[in-house]
Chimera marker file (.cmm) of the C-alpha trace (Angstrom):
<marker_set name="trace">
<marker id="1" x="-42.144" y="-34.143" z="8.440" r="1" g="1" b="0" radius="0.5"/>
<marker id="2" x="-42.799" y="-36.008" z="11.947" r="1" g="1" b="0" radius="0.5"/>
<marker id="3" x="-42.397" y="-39.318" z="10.190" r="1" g="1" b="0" radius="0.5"/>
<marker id="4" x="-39.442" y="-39.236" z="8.129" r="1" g="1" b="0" radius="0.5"/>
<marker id="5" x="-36.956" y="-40.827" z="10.371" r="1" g="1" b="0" radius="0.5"/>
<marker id="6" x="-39.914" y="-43.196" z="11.344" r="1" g="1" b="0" radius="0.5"/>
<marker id="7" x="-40.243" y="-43.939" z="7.421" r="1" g="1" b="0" radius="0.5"/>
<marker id="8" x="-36.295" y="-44.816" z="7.236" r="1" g="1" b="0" radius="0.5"/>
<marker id="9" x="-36.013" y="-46.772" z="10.140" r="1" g="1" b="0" radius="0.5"/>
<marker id="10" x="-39.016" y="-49.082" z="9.486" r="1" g="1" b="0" radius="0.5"/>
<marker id="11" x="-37.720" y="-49.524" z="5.441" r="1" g="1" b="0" radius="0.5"/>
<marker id="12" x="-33.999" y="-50.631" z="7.083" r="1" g="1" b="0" radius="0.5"/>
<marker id="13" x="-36.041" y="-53.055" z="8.954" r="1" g="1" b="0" radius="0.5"/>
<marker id="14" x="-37.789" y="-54.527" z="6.418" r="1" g="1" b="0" radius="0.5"/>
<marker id="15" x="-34.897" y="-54.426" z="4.291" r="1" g="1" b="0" radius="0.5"/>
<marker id="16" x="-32.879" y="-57.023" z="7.525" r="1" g="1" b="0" radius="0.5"/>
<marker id="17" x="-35.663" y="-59.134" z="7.313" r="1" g="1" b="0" radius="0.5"/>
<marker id="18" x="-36.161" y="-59.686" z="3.833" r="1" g="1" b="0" radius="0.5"/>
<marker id="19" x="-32.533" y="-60.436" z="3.928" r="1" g="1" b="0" radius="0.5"/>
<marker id="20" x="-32.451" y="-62.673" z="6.857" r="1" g="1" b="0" radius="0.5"/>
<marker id="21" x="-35.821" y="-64.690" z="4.957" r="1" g="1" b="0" radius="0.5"/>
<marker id="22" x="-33.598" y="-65.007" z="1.392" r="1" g="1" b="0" radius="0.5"/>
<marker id="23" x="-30.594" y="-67.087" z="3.653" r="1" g="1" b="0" radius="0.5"/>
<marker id="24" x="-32.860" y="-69.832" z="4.640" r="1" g="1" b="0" radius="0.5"/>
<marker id="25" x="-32.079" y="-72.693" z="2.558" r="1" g="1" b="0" radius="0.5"/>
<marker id="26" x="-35.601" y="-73.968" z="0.477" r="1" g="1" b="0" radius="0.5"/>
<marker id="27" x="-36.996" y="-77.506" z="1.100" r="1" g="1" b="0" radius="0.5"/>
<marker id="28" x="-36.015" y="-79.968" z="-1.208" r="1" g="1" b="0" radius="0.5"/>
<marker id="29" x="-39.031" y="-81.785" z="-3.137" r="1" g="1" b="0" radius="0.5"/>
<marker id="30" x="-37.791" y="-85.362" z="-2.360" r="1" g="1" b="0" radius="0.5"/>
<marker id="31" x="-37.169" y="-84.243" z="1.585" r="1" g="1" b="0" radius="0.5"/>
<marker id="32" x="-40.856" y="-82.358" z="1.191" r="1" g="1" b="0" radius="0.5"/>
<marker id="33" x="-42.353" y="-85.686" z="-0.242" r="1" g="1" b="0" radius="0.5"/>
<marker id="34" x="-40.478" y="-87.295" z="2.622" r="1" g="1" b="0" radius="0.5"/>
<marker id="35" x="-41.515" y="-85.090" z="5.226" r="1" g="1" b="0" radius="0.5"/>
<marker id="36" x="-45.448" y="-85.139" z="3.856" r="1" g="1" b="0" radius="0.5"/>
<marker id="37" x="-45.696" y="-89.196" z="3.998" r="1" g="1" b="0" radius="0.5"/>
<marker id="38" x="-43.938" y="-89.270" z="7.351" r="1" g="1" b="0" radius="0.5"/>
<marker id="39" x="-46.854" y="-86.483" z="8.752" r="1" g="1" b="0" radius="0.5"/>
<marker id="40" x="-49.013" y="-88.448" z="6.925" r="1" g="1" b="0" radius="0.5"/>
<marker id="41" x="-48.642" y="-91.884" z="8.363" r="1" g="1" b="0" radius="0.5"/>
<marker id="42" x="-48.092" y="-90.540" z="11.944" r="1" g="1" b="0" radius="0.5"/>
<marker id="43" x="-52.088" y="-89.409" z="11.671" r="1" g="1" b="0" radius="0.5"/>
<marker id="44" x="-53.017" y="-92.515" z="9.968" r="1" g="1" b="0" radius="0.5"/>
<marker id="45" x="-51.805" y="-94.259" z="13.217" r="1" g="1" b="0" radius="0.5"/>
<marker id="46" x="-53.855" y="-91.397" z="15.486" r="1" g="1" b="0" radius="0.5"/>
<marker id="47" x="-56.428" y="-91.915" z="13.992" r="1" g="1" b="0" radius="0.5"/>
<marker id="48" x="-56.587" y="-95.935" z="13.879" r="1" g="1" b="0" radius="0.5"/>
<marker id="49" x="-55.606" y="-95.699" z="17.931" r="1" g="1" b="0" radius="0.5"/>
<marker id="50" x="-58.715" y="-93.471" z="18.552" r="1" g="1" b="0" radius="0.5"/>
<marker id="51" x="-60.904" y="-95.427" z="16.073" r="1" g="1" b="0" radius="0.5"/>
<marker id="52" x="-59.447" y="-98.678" z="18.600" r="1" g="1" b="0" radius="0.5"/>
<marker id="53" x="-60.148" y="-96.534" z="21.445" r="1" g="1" b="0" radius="0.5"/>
<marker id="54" x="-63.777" y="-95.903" z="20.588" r="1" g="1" b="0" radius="0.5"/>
<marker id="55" x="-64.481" y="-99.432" z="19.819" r="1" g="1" b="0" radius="0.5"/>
<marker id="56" x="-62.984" y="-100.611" z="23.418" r="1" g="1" b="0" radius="0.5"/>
<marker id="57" x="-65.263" y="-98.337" z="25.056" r="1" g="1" b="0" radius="0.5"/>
<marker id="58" x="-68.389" y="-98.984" z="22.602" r="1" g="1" b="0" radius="0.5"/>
<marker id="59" x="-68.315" y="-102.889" z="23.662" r="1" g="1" b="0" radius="0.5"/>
<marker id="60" x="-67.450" y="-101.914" z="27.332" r="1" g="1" b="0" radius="0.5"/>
<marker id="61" x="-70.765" y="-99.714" z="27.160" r="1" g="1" b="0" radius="0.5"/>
<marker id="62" x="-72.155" y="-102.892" z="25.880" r="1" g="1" b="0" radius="0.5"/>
<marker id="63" x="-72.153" y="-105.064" z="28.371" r="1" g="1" b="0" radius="0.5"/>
<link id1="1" id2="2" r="1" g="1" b="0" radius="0.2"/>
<link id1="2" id2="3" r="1" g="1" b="0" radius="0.2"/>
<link id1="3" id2="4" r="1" g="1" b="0" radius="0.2"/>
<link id1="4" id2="5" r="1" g="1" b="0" radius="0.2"/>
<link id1="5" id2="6" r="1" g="1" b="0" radius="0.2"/>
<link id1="6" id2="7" r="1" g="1" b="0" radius="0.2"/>
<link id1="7" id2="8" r="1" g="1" b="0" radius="0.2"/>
<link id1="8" id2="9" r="1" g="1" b="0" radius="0.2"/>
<link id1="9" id2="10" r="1" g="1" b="0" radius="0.2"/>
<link id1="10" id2="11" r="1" g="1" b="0" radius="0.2"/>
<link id1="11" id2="12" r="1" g="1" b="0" radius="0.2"/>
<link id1="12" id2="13" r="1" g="1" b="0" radius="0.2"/>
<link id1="13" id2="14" r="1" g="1" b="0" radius="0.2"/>
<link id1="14" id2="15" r="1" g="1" b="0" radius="0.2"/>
<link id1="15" id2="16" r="1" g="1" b="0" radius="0.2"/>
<link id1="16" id2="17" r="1" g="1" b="0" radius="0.2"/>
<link id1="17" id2="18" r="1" g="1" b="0" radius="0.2"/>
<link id1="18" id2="19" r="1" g="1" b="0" radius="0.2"/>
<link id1="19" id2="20" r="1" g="1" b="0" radius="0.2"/>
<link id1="20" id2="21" r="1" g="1" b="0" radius="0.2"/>
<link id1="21" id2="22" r="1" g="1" b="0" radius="0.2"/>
<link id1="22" id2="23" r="1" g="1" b="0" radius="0.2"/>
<link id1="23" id2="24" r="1" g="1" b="0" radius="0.2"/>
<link id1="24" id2="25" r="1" g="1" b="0" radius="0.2"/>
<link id1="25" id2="26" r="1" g="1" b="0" radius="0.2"/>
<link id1="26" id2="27" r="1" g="1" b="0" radius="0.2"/>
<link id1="27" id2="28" r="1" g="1" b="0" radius="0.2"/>
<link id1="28" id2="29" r="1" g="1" b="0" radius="0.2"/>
<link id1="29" id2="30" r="1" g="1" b="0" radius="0.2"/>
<link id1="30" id2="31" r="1" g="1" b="0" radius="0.2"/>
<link id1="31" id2="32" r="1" g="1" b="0" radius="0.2"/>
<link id1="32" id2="33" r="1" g="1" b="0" radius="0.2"/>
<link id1="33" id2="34" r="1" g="1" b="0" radius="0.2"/>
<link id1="34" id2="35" r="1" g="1" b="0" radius="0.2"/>
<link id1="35" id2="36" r="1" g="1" b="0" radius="0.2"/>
<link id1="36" id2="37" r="1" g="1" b="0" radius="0.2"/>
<link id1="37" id2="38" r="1" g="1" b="0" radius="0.2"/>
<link id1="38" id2="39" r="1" g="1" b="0" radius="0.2"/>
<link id1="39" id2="40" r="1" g="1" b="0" radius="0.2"/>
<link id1="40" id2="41" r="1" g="1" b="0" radius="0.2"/>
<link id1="41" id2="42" r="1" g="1" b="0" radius="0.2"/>
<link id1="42" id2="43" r="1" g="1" b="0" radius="0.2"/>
<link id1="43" id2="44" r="1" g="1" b="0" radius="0.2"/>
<link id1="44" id2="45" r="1" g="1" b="0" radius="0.2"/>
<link id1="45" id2="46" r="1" g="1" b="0" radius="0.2"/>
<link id1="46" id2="47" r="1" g="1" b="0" radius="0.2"/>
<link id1="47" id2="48" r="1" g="1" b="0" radius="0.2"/>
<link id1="48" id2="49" r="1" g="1" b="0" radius="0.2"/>
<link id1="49" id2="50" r="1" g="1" b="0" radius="0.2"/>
<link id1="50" id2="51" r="1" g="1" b="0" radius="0.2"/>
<link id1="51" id2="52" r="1" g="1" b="0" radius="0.2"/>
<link id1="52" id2="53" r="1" g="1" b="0" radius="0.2"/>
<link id1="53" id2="54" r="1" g="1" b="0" radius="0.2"/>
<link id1="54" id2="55" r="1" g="1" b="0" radius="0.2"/>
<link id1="55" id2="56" r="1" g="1" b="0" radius="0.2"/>
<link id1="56" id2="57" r="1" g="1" b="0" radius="0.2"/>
<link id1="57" id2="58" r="1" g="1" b="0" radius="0.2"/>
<link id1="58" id2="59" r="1" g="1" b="0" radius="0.2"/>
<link id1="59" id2="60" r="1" g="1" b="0" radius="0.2"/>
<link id1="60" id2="61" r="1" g="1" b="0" radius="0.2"/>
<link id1="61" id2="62" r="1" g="1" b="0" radius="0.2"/>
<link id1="62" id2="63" r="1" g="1" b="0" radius="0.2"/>
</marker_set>
């Protein structure tokens, strides 16, 4: 029995960190609604700067 006190000291661990994850206080839904349009609208503006960008240099290729 090589691994017993290996066995014990790896389940206390686990044990810590399942009790460390169950103090973390959950997302709301109206914050994670929130949250998700505010992501959302920041790449809605990347992507209408790079779409800008692209069309800048497609008419300066064009002349």
């Amino acid at each position: 029995m090589t691994r017993g006190n290996q066995r014990d000291q790896d389940r206390l661990k686990a044990q810590k960190k399942a009790a460390a994850n169950k103090t973390k206080p959950k997302e709301s839904a109206t914050s994670l609604q929130k949250r998700k349009e505010a992501d959302a609208e920041i790449l809605r503006a990347k992507q209408k700067k790079k779409e800008e960008e692209k069309a800048a240099t497609a008419t300066a290729s064009g002349k």
